[in-house]
N, C-alpha and C positions, 0 to 999 in steps of 0.2 A: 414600496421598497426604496430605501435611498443607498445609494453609490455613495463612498467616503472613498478620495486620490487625494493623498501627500504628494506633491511636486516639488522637486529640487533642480534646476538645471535638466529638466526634462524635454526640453523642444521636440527631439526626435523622436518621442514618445507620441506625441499627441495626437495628431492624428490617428494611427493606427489603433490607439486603444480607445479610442470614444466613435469612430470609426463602425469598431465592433460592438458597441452597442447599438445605434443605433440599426446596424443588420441584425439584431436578436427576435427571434419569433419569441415576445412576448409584448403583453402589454404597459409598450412604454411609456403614456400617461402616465402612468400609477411609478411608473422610475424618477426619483428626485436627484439629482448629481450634485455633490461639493468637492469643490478640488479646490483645495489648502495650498497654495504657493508659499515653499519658505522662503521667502528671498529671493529667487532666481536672478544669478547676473546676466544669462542670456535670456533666449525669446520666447521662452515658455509661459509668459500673461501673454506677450501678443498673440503667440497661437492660439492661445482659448478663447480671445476674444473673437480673435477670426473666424473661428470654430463656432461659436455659441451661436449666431441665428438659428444656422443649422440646425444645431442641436437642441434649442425652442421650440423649433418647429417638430420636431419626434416625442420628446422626452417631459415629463411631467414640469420640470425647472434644472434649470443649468445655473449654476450658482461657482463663482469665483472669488474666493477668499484670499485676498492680497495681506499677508505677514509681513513686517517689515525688519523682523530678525527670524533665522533657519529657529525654527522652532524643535526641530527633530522629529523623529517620526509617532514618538508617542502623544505628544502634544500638539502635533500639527493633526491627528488624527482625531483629538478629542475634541478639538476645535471644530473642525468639517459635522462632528458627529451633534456636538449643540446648537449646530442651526438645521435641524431635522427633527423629524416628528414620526416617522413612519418606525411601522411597530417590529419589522425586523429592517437591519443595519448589516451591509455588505461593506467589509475594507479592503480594497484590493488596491496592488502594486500600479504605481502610474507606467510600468513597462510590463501590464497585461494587454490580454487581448480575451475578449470573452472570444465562444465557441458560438453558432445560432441560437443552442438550445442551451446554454449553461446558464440562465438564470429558470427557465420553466424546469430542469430536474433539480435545482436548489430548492423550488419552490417546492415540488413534490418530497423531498427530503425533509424539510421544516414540516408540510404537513402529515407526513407519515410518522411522526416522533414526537415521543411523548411528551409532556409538559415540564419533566426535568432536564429533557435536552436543553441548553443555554447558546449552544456554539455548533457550527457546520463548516466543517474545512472541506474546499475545493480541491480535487486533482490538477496536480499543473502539470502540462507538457510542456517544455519535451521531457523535463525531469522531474519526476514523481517526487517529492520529498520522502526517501526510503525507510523515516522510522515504523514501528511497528503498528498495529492496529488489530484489533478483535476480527478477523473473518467472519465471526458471526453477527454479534453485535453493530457493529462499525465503529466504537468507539475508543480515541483515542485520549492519551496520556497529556497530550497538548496540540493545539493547532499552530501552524503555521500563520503570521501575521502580514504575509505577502496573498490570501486572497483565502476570507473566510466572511462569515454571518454569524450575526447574535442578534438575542432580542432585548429590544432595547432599553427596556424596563432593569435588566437581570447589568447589562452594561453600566447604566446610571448607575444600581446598588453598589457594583463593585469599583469604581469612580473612575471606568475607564480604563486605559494605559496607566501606568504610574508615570509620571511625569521626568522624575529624576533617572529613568532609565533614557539616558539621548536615543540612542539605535543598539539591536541588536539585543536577545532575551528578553524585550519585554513581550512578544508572543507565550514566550513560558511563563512569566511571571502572570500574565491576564488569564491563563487556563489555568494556572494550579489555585491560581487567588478563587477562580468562578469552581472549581471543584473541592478544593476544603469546606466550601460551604453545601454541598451535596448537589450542586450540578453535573448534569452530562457532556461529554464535548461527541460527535459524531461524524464521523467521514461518509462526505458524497462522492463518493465514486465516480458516479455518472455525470458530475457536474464540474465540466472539463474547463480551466482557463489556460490558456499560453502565456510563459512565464519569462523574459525574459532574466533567466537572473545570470547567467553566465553565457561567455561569447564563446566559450571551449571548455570540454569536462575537468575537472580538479583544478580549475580557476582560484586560486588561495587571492581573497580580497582582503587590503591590508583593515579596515574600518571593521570589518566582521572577525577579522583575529582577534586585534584589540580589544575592542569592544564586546567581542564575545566571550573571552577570560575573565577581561576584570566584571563583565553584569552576573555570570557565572558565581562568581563570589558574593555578590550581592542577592542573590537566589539562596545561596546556600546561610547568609546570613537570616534573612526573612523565614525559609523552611526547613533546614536543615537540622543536624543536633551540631554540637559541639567538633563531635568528630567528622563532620560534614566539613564543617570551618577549618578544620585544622588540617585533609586530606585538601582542600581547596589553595591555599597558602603553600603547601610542600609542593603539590603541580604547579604551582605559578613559578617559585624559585627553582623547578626542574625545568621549566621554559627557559628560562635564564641561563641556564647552564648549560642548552645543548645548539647548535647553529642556528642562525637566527630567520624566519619564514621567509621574511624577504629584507631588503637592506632599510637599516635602522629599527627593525620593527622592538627591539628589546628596549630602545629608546623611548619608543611609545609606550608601551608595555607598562613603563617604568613611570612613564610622567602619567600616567592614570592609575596607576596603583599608590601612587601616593595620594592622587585627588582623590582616591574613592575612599581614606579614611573617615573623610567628612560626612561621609552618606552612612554609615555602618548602625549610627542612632536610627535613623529612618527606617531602616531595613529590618532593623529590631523590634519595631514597635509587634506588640503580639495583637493589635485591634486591623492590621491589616488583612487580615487570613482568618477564617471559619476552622473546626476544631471538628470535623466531618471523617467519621474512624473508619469510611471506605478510601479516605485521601494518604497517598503515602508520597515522600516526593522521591524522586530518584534521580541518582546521581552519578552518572558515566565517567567518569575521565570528565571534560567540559562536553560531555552532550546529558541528554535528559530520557534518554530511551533506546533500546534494541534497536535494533538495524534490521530492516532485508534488504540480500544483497542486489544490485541492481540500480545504487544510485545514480550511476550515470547510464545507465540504458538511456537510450536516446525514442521513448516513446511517441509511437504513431497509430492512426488508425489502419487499418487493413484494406487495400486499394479495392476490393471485393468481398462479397457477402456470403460465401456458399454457408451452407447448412451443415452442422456442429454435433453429431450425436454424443451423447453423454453415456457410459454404461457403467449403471449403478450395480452393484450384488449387492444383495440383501438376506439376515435372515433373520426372522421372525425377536426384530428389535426396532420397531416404528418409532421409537425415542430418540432412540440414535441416527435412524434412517432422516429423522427431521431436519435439523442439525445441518446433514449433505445437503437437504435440498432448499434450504433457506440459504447457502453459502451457496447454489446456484441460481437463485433468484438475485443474488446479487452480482450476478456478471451483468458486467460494461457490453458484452456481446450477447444480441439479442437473438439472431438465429439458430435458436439450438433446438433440438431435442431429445428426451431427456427417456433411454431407456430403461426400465426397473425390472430387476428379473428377482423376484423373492425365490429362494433354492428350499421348497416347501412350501408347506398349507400356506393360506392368503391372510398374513396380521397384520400387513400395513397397508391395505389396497382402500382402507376406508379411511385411515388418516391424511394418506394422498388425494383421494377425492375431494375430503372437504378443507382441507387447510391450502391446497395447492391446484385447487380445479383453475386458476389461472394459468398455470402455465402449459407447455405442450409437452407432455406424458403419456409413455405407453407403461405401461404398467401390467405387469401379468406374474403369477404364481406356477411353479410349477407340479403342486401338487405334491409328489412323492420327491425325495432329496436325491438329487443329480449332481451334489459338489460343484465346487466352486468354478474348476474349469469349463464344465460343460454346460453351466449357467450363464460366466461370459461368454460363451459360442452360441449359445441361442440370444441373448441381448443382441449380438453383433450381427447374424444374419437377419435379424426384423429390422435394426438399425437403417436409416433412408438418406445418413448425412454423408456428406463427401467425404467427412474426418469424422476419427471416432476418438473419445478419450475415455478412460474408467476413472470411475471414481467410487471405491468399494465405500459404504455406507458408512463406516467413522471417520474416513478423509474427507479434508476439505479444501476449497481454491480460494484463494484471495478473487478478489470481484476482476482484476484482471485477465486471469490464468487465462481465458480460451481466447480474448484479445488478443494478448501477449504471441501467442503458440500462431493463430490464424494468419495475424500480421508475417509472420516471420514462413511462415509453409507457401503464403499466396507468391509471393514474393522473391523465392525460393526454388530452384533446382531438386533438394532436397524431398524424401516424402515421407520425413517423421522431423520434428521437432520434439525438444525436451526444454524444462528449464529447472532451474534447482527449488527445492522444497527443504521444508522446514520439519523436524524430527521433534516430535512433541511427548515426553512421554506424562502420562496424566495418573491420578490415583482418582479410579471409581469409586465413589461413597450409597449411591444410589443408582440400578436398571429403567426402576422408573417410581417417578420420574429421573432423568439421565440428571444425575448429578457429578462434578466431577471436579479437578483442581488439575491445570495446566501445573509442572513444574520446570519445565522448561523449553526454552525453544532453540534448537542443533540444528547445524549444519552442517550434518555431517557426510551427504553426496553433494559434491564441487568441481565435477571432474568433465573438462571437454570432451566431445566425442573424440571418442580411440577403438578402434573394431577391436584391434588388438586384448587390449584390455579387456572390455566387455566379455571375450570370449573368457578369459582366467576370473570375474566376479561381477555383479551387478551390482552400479554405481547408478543405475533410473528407476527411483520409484515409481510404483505403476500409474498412479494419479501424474505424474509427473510430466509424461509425452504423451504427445497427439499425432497418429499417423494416418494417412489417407484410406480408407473402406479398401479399395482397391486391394492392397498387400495380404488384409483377409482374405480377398476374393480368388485370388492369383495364390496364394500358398499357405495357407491354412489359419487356423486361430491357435486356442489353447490347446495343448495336449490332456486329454482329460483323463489320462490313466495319470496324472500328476495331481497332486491337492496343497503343494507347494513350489515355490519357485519358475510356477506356471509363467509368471510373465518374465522374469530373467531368458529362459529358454526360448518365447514369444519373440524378444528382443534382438537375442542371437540370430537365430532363423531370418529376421528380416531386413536383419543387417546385413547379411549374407548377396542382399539385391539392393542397399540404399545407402547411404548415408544418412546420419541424423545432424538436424542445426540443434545446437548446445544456443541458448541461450541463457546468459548469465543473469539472472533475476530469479529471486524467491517467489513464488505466485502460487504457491500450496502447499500445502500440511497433512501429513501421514501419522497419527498416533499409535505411541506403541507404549504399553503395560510400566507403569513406574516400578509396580512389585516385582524384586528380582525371581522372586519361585517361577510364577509366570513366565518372567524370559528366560528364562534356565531349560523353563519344559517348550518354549519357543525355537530355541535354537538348537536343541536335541531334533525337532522335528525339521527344520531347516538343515542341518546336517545330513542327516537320513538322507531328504530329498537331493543333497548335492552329491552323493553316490550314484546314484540314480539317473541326472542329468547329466552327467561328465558320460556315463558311459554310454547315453545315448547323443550323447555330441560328441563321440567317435568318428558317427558318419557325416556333420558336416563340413565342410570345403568350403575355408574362409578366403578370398581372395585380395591380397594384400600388393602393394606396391612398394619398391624398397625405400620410398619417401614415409609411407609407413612405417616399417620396420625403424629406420634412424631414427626418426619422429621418437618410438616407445623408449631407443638406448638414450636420447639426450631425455625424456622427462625421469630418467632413472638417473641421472647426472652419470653418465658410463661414457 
């Protein structure tokens, strides 16, 4: 495996991030290192050379490539990348820090994926880069060029970085170039590097504005249509026209948007980009893909490890039920287990066995149909983990979700956490096999904890929070003469005795019916049931404090 670091004036970097490699439980023989100095006017050769017996003595070769002009980061990268030979190519930021185990679960990721995967993007901490990604799948629209893997064969075809981009978008240009031609890019989760890229959240850096507008343009020249080009040009002169990010920056703006008419042939040639009809490009404002929210969560591991029960409902649809539990094999958090309560005869207890006898699964049928309340109440008293979470068979978690929630409960006063999810409504084509088409992804619960609130409508999908076994134990589960809005009610009642931590980050997905008939006869039954609730939430006794109360009249601006 070879290590590829661009250096600029990185002294302060050095250590700590070659540091962490050689602390890596993995076999570092077999790790080659280049690190490409652009230039540097301070002492960033002297520290590598200081560094490097060291690091001889660990590592397969420590290799320093002296530039004698800042080549920029694409070309200082292609550089590092042609005095190497090994068949997959890591590029990471010179202000990482690997984790022990971030190169042994990259490794397990490259080999669990198929021959069309090209590219593997690393999770960075503290801040996740928040575009979107396939929960199931793992694959993403573009990788991030601050700490990823490709192979190196698929890299030479595509000639590398484009050279003409200095900094800034050529991560997107080397993902969309490797995917017109029908490669895969896929996200390792579990393959954690520390990122320095910002000293404080919403840090606006003046060389990533710049340079991130006018390469944007140069993107949209290369794969765009016309009116790509032309929607790109109207955003650049509506920059111009509104306050400036930070001082002089329309000056820059201005003196690269002139330079970059020069490149516009370049970008056009049509032999650079594969003609691949799953490839489409997309074009935000100047970003390149959907968001979840949570870019600046400040991501940590969970100071402790208790045990996670899952509780799945199920009914006799093992296609769909797969789906769930493939998006739980991809949790970052290993201590779970995974309750399945089928509400009837037993049709997925064989699919479970043989596609998933890996993981720790209790799995049981109930025979005759007990509805859906009273299926999670038997899931939850077999349940053995400290925290419980559901997650009814067509929802799913980003590989986060029970990290995210555990971090935040261990750590915590509190003894339910929540965080926001993603409202997906899809159109089914096929039961089985489960065929389907995402049409989009909402966000439409955003709402911090408020009892108040809570009590007048439900703003936490049920996949959404995880509360500790305990609050079952001490005050009940579902009410099961309910067959909807069971968890809303759940909600209330245990609010009654907690607070909930709101954490601001997307970490899961609730699909609901694209066909409007469907949700018509959806929320017909949803109503019903909110008759039904209100008047048995007569009897309870919410207890509020007048910080409360003010609290609900300023989010109402009153």
């Amino acid at each position: 495996m070879d290590l590829i670091y661009v250096a600029y004036n990185s002294q302060k970097w050095i250590k700590r991030c070659f540091t962490s490699v050689i602390d890596s439980n993995y076999q570092l023989k077999d790790v080659h290192i280049y690190v490409v100095d652009n230039a540097s006017i301070d002492n960033t050769v002297q520290e590598l050379n200081k560094l490097k017996p060291q690091m001889e003595k660990k590592v397969g070769s420590f290799n320093i490539i002296e530039s004698k002009q800042n080549l920029g980061f694409g070309r200082g990268n292609n550089l590092g990348f042609s005095k190497g030979n090994s068949d997959i190519v890591c590029f990471f930021n010179i202000d990482t820090e690997l984790m022990p185990d971030t190169l042994l679960e990259l490794e397990k990721s490259v080999e669990d994926s198929s021959t069309d995967v090209a590219m593997w993007e690393l999770r960075q901490f503290p801040y996740e880069h928040p575009k979107l990604y396939d929960a199931l799948t793992l694959e993403c629209l573009w990788s991030s060029g601050a700490a990823f893997a490709m192979r190196r064969d698929i890299y030479q075809k595509m000639g590398g970085f484009d050279e003409r981009i200095f900094m800034y978008a050529e991560d997107v240009d080397l993902s969309w170039r490797l995917r017109s031609f029908g490669y895969k890019i896929k996200y390792a989760p579990k393959a954690v590097i520390m990122h320095y890229s910002y000293e404080e959240a919403g840090v606006v850096k003046p060389n990533q504005h710049v340079f991130g507008v006018i390469n944007n343009l140069m993107l949209r020249y290369r794969f765009g249509s016309w009116k790509d080009i032309w929607k790109g040009h109207t955003q650049f002169w509506g920059l111009m026209a509104i306050p400036s990010a930070f001082p002089n920056s329309k000056k820059l703006l201005m003196r690269q948007y002139i330079k970059h008419f020069g490149n516009i042939r370049h970008f056009m040639d049509p032999k650079a980009h594969g003609k691949c009809k799953d490839f489409a490009p997309l074009f935000l404002g100047w970003d390149y893909s959907g968001n979840r929210d949570g870019g600046y969560y400040v991501n940590e591991f969970p100071e402790e490890n208790p045990k996670v029960s899952i509780i799945v409902r199920t009914c006799g649809r093992p296609s769909v039920l797969r789906e769930t539990l493939v998006s739980l094999r991809n949790q970052t958090y290993d201590n779970l287990e995974i309750v399945i309560v089928e509400d009837g005869e037993n049709c997925a207890g064989k699919m479970v066995n043989d596609e998933f006898g890996d993981m720790n699964i209790v799995y049981f049928a109930t025979g005759e149909k007990v509805g859906r309340s009273k299926a999670g109440n038997l899931a939850m008293e077999r349940a053995t983990g400290k925290y419980l979470n559901f997650l009814d068979d067509d929802d799913l978690f980003y590989p986060d979700h029970v990290e995210v929630l555990v971090t935040q409960l261990v750590k915590g006063e509190n003894r339910a956490a929540y965080s926001f999810a993603f409202e997906t409504p899809i159109e089914i084509y096929s039961k089985e096999p489960y065929e389907y088409s995402v049409k989009n992804y909402l966000g439409i619960h955003k709402q911090e904890f408020d009892k108040i609130m809570l009590c007048h409508h439900n703003y936490i999908p049920i996949q959404a929070i995880m509360f500790e076994k305990s609050l079952f134990d001490e005050f009940g589960g579902l009410d099961e003469s309910l067959d909807a809005l069971e968890d809303w009610d759940l909600w209330v009642r245990y609010s009654l005795h907690t607070d909930f931590t709101c954490v601001k980050k997307t970490t899961s997905i609730y699909r609901v019916p694209h066909n409007k008939a469907i949700n018509t006869e959806r929320q017909k039954a949803l109503d019903e049931a909110l008759v039904i609730v209100r008047k048995k939430h007569k009897s309870y006794v919410q207890k509020v404090s007048v910080y409360d109360i003010a609290k609900m009249f300023n989010n109402r601006g009153i």
